[in-house]
C-alpha positions as CSV (number, residue, x, y, z in Angstrom):
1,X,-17.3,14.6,-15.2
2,X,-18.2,17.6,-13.0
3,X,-15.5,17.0,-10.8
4,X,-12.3,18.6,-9.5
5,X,-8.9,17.1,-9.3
6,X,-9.1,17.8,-5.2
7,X,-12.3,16.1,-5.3
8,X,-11.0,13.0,-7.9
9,X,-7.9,12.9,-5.0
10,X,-10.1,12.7,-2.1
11,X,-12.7,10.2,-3.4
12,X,-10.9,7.9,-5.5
13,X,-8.8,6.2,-3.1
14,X,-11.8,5.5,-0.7
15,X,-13.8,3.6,-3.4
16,X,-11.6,0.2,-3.6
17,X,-10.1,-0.6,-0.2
18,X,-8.3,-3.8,-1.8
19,X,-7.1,-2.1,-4.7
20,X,-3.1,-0.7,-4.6
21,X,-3.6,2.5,-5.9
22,X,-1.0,4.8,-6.5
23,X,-1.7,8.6,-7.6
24,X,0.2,10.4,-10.4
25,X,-0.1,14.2,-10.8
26,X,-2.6,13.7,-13.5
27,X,-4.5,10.5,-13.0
28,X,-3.6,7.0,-10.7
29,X,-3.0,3.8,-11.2
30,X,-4.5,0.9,-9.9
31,X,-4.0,-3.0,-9.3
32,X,-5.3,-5.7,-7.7
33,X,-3.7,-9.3,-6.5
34,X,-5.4,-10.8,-9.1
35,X,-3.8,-9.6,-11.9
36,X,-6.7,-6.5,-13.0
37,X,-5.5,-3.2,-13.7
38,X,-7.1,0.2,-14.3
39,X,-4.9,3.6,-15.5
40,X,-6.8,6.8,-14.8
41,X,-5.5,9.8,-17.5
42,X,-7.2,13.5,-16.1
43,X,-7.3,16.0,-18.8
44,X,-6.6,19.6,-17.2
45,X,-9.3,21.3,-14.9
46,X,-11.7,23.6,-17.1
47,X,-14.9,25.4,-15.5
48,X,-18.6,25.5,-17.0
49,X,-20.3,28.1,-16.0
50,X,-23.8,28.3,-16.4
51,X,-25.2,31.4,-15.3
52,X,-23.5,32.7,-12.1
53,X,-23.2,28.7,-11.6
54,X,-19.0,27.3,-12.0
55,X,-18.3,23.8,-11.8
56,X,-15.2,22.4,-12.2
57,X,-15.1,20.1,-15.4
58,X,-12.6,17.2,-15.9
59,X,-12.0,14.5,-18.8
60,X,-11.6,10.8,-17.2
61,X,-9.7,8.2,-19.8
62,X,-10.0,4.6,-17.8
63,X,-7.4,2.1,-19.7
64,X,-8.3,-1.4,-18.2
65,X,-5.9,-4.5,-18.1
66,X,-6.7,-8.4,-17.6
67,X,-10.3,-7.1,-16.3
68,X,-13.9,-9.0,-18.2
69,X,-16.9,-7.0,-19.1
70,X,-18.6,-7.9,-15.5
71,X,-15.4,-6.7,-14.1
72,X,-15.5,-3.4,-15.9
73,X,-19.5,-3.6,-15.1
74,X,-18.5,-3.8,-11.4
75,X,-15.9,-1.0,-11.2
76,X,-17.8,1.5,-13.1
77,X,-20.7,0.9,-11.2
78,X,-18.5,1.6,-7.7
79,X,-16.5,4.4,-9.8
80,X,-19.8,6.3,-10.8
81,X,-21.2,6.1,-7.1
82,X,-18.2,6.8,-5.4
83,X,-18.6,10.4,-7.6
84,X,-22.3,11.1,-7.1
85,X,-23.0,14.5,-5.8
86,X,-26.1,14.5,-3.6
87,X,-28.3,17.8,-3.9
88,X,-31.3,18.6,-1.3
């Protein structure tokens, strides 16, 4: 993702309000009363540049637990907006 780890620590605890999220280092982990869990894993920070363009570059691996597809269809949907950059 085109993302930063200041930006993945701001962000990521705003997008589920009933979730108990607690943040590691290098990822978080998340559960819910009901039983679903979600472990985030952040590779290390890189930078793509293109042209005299840098933007911050990390690797997101989501491990789910006791969550069905239209759970996972749910989070990711609320994961990928919660990250959406809006240009003008």
């Amino acid at each position: 993702m085109g993302l930063s780890y200041s930006d993945f620590f701001r962000v990521y605890p705003k997008l589920f309000p009933d979730a108990h999220i607690s943040l590691k280092s290098n990822g978080a982990h998340s559960s819910w009363k009901t039983g679903e869990k979600v472990d985030i894993c952040l590779s290390k920070e890189k930078t793509r540049a293109l042209g005299f363009l840098k933007f911050p570059i990390i690797d997101i691996q989501l491990t789910f637990e006791n969550m069905n597809r239209a759970c996972i269809k749910s989070y990711m949907q609320t994961f990928h907006q919660g990250f959406q950059k809006g240009g003008g």
